[in-house]
Every structure is written in C-alpha cells, then in structure tokens.
C-alpha positions as CSV (number, residue, x, y, z in Angstrom):
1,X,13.4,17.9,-20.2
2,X,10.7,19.9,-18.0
3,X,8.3,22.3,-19.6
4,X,9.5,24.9,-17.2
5,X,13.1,24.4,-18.6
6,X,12.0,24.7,-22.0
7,X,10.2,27.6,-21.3
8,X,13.8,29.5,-19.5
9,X,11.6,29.9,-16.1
10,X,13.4,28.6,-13.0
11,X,12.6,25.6,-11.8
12,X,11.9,25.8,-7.7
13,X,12.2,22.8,-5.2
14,X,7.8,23.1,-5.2
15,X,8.0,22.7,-8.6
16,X,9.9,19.8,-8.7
17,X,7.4,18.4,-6.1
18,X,4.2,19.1,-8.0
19,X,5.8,17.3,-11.3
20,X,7.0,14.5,-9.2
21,X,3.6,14.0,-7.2
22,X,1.7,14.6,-11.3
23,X,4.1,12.3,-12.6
24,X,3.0,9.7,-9.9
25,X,-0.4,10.5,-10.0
26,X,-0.3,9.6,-13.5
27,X,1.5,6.5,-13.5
28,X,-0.9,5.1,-10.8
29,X,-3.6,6.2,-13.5
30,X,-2.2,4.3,-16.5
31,X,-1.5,1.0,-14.4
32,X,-5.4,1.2,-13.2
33,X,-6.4,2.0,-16.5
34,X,-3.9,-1.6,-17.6
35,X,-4.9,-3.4,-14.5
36,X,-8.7,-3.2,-15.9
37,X,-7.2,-4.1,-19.9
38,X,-5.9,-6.8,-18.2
39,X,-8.8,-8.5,-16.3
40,X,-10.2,-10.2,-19.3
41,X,-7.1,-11.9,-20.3
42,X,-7.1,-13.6,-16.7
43,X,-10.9,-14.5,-17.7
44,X,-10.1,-17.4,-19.3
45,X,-7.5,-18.8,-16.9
46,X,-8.9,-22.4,-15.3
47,X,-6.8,-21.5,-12.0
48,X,-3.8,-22.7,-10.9
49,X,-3.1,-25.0,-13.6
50,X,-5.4,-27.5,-12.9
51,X,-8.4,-28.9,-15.3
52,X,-11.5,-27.7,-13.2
53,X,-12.7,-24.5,-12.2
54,X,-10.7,-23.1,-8.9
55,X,-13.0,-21.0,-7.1
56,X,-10.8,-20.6,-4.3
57,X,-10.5,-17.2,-2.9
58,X,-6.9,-17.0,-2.1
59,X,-6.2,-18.3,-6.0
60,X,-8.3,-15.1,-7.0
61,X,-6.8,-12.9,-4.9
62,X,-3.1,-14.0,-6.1
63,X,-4.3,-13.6,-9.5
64,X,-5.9,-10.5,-9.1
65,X,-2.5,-9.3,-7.0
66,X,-0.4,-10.5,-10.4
67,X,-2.5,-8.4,-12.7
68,X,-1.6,-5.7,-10.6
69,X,2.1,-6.1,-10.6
70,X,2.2,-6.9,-14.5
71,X,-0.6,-3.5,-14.8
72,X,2.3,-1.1,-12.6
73,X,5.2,-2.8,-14.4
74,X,3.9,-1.9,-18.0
75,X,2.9,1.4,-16.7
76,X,6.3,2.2,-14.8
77,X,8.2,1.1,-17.9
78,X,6.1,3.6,-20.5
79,X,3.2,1.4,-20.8
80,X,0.9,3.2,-23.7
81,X,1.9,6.9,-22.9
82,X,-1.1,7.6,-21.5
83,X,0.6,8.8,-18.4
84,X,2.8,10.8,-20.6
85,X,-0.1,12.4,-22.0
86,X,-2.0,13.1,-18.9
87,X,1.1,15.2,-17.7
88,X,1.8,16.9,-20.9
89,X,-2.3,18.0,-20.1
90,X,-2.7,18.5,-16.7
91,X,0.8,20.8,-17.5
92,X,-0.9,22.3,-20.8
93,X,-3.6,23.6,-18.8
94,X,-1.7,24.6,-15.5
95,X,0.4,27.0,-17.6
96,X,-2.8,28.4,-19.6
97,X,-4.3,29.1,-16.0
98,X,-1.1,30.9,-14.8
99,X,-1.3,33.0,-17.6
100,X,-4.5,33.7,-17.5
101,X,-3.6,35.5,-14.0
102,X,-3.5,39.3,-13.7
C-alpha cells in the first residue's frame, strides 16, 4: 500500500509516476550495490571451467555480464530491502519537505 493511501490523500497519475520512477531508481541501486557484493565471489573463478587462468576478454566480459543478471535478479525479487528502504526514505523526507511548506 502507498504512503499516500495510508495517509487518505489522493493519489494523482504524477504521483504514481514519481513512485514508479523512485521505485526504479532504487531497484537499479540495490542491484549495483549486489553487482559489487558479487565481484569477489567471481574472484576466484579459473574461467570457463578449464585448469589455467583464462585471461580472455570476451570470458570476462560474459562473467562480468552474469554478475549483472544474478545482481538485478536478487534485487528485482527483494534482494536485502535496501531498495525498500531507500523508498520508505527518499518518501520519509519528501513528505517532511511538503509539510514544511507554507
């Protein structure tokens, strides 16, 4: 449920935009935030499955694209809440402002 429902104000088509654009906003966040917890876990990798060290640059970049996908799939799904937090925030202190307002 939307803070703005909670709260018994009416919920406009703008408002709707702003939470969707915030909720994406954060999302993105929490999977870079992942994507970078991730990165030392593909560390230790020794490629492609192979014994030696693969320093072939289209092996990194697939890796690199996988940690990516696994980073936004953990995020999308609920991943640590961070994004939840960020919009209860970034919310928090949007109403406080309005308020604030003669």
């Amino acid at each position: 449920m939307r803070i703005a429902q909670i709260a018994n104000q009416p919920v406009t088509n703008a408002d709707q935009q702003k939470q969707a654009k915030l909720a994406d906003a954060a999302e993105q966040f929490e999977a870079m935030m992942m994507q970078e917890l991730l990165k030392p876990l593909k560390a230790g990798q020794d490629g492609w499955g192979g014994d030696a060290q693969n320093d072939d640059a289209g092996a990194d970049t697939m890796s690199s694209l996988g940690t990516e996908a696994v980073a936004k799939a953990i995020a999308k799904g609920g991943g640590l809440g961070i994004a939840r937090q960020v919009i209860r925030q970034v919310t928090q202190e949007g109403q406080q402002a309005s308020a604030k307002k003669p």
